[in-house]
BAFI-3210 file (N, C-alpha, C; in Angstrom, 3 decimals, decimal comma, padded with zeros to 6 digits):
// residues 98
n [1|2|3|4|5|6|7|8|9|10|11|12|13|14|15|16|17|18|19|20|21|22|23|24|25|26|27|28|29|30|31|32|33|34|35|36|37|38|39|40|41|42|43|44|45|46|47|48|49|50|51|52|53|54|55|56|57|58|59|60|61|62|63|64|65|66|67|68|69|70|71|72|73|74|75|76|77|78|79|80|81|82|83|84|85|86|87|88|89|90|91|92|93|94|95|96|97|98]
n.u [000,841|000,291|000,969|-000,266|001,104|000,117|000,728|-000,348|000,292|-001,836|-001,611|-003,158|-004,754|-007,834|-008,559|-008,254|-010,466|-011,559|-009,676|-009,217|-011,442|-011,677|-010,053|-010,897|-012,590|-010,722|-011,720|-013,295|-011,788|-011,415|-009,334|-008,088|-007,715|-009,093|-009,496|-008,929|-009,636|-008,205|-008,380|-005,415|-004,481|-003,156|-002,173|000,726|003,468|006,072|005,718|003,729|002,841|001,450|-001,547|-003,891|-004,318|-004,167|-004,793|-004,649|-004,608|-003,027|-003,875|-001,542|001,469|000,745|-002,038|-001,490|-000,411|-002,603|-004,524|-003,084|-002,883|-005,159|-007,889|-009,159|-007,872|-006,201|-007,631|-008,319|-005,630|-005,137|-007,288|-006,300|-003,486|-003,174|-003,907|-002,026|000,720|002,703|003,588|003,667|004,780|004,336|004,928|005,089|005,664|003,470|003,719|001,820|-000,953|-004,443]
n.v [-001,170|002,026|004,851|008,396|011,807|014,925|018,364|021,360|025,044|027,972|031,357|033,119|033,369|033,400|031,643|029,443|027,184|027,291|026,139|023,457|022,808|022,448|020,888|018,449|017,562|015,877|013,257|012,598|011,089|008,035|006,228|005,992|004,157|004,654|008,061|011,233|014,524|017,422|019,430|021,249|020,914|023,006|022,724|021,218|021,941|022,654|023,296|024,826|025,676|023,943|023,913|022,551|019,010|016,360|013,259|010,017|006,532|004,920|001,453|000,246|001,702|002,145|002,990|005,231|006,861|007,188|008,654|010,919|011,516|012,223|013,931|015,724|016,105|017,598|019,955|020,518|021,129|023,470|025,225|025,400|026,160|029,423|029,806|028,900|029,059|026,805|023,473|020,403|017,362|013,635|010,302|007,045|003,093|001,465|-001,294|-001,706|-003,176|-002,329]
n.w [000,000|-000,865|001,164|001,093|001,463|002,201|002,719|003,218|003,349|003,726|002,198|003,412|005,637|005,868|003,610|004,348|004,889|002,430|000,846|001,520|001,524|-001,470|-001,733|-000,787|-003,302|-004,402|-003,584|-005,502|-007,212|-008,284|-007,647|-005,392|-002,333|000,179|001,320|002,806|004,276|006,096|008,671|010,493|014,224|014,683|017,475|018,006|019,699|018,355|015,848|013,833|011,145|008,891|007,484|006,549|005,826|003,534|003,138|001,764|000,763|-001,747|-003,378|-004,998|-006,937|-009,458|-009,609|-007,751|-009,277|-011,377|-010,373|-009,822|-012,612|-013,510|-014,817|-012,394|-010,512|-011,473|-012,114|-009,536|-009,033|-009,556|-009,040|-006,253|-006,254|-006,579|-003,869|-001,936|000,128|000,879|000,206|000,636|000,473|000,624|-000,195|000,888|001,204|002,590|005,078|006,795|008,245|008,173]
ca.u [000,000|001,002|000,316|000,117|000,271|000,098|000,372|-000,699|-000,285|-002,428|-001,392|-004,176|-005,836|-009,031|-008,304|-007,766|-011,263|-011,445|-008,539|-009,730|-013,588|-011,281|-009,035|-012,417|-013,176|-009,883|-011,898|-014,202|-010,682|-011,738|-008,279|-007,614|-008,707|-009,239|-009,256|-009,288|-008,845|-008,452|-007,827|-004,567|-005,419|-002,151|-002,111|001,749|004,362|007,102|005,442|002,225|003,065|000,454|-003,192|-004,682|-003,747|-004,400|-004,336|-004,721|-004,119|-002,937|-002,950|-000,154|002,201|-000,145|-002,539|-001,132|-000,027|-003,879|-005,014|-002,291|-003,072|-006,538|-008,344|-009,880|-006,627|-005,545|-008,865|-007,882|-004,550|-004,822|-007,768|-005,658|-002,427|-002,615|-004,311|-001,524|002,009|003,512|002,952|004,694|004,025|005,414|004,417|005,971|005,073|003,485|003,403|000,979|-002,179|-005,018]
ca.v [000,000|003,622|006,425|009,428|012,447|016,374|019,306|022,750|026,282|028,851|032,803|034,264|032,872|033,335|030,887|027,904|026,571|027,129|025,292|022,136|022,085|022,692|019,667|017,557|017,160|015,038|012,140|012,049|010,617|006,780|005,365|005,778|003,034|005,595|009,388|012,173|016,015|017,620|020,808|020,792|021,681|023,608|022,298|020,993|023,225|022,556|023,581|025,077|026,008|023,393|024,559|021,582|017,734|015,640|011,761|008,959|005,269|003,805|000,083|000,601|003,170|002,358|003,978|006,967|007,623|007,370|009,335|012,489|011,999|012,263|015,449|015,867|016,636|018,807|020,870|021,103|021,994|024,985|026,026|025,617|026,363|030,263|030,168|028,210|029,391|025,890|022,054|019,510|015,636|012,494|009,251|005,963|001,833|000,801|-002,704|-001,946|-003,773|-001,346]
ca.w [000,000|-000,768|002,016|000,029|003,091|001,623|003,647|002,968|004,254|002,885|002,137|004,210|006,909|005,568|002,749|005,131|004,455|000,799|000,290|002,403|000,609|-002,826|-001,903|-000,725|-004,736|-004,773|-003,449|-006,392|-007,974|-008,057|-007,586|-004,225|-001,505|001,508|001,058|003,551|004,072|007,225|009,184|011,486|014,927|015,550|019,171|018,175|020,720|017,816|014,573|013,149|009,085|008,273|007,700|005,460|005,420|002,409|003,179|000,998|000,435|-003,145|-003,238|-005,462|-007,401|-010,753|-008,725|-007,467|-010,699|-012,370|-009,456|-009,975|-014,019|-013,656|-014,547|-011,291|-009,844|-012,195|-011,761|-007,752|-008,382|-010,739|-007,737|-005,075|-006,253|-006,067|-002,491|-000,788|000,413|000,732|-000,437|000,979|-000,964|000,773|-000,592|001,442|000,967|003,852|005,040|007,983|008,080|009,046]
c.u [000,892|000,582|000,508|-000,294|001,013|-000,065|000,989|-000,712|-000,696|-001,752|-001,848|-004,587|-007,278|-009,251|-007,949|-009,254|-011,748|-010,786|-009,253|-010,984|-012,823|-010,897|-010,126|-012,590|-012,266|-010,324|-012,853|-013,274|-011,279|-010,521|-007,653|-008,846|-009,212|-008,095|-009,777|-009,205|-009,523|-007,482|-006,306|-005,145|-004,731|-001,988|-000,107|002,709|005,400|006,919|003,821|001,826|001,777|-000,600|-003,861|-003,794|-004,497|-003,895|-005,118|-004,010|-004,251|-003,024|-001,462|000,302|000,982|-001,628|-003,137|-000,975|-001,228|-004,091|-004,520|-002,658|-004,427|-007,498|-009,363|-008,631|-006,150|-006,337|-008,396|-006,526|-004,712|-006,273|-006,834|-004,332|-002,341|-003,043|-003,280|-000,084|002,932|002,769|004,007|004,014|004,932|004,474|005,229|004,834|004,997|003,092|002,133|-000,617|-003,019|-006,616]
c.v [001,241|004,333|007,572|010,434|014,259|017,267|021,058|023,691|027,213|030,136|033,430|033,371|032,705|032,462|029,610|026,927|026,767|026,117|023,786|021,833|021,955|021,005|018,808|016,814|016,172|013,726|011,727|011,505|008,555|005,601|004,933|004,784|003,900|007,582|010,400|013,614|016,546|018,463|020,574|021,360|022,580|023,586|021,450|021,836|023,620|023,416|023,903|025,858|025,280|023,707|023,167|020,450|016,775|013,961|010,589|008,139|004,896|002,464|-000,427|001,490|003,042|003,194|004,901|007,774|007,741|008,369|010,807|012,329|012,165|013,960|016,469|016,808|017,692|020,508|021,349|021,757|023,503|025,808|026,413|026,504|028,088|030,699|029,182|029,020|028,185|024,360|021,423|017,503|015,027|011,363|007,894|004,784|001,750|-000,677|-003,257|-002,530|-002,521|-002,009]
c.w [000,000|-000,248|001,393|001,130|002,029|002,490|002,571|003,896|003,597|003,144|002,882|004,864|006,345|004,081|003,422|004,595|003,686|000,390|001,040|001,489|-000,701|-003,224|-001,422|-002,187|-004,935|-004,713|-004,054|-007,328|-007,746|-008,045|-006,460|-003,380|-000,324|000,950|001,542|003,864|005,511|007,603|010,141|012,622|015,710|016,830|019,095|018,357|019,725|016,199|014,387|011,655|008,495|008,169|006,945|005,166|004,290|003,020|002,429|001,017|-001,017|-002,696|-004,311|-006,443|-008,839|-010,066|-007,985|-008,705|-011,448|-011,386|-009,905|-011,854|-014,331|-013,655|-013,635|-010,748|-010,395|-012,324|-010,425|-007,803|-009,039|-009,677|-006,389|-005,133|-005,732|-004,592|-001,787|-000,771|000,177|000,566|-000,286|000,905|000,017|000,354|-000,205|000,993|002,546|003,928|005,957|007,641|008,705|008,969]
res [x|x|x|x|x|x|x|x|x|x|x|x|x|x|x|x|x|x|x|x|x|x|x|x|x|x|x|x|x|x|x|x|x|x|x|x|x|x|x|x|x|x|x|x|x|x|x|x|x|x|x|x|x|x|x|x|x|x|x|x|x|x|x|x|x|x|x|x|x|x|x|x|x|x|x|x|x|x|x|x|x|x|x|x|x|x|x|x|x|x|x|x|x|x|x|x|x|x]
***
């Protein structure tokens, strides 16, 4: 399985829940097995850059890869893109059973 984990910080404050309902549409993508979007709740003492988490499960890289070529995605990013400051993508294999 592929964890696919996205984090967003928006420009303005008042663009935090735009961006979140924007990135919502991602899970009309029909490739992913589990697909979530969710506020941070800046309650961590160390860091609070994040405003908007993106999480998804591939069951594998074929995919992730229909998923990001799919013109769903490409619709969300060209919304989102000029309301965010930063975008940070990690995509790991997990072995964990859930």
């Amino acid at each position: 399985m592929i964890r696919h984990i996205v984090f967003f910080s928006a420009k303005r404050r008042e663009d935090i829940e735009r961006i979140a309902e924007e990135l919502k549409g991602l899970g009309q993508i029909p490739h992913s097995d589990f697909f979530e979007v969710g506020l941070n709740r800046q309650v961590d003492q160390f860091s609070s850059e994040v405003d908007v988490i993106v999480y998804a499960e591939f069951r594998d890289e074929a995919a992730l890869s229909a998923y990001k070529a799919h013109p769903i995605y490409h619709e969300m990013v060209a919304k989102v893109r000029p309301l965010r400051e930063m975008r940070i993508a990690a995509d790991f294999v997990s072995k964990a059973s859930v």
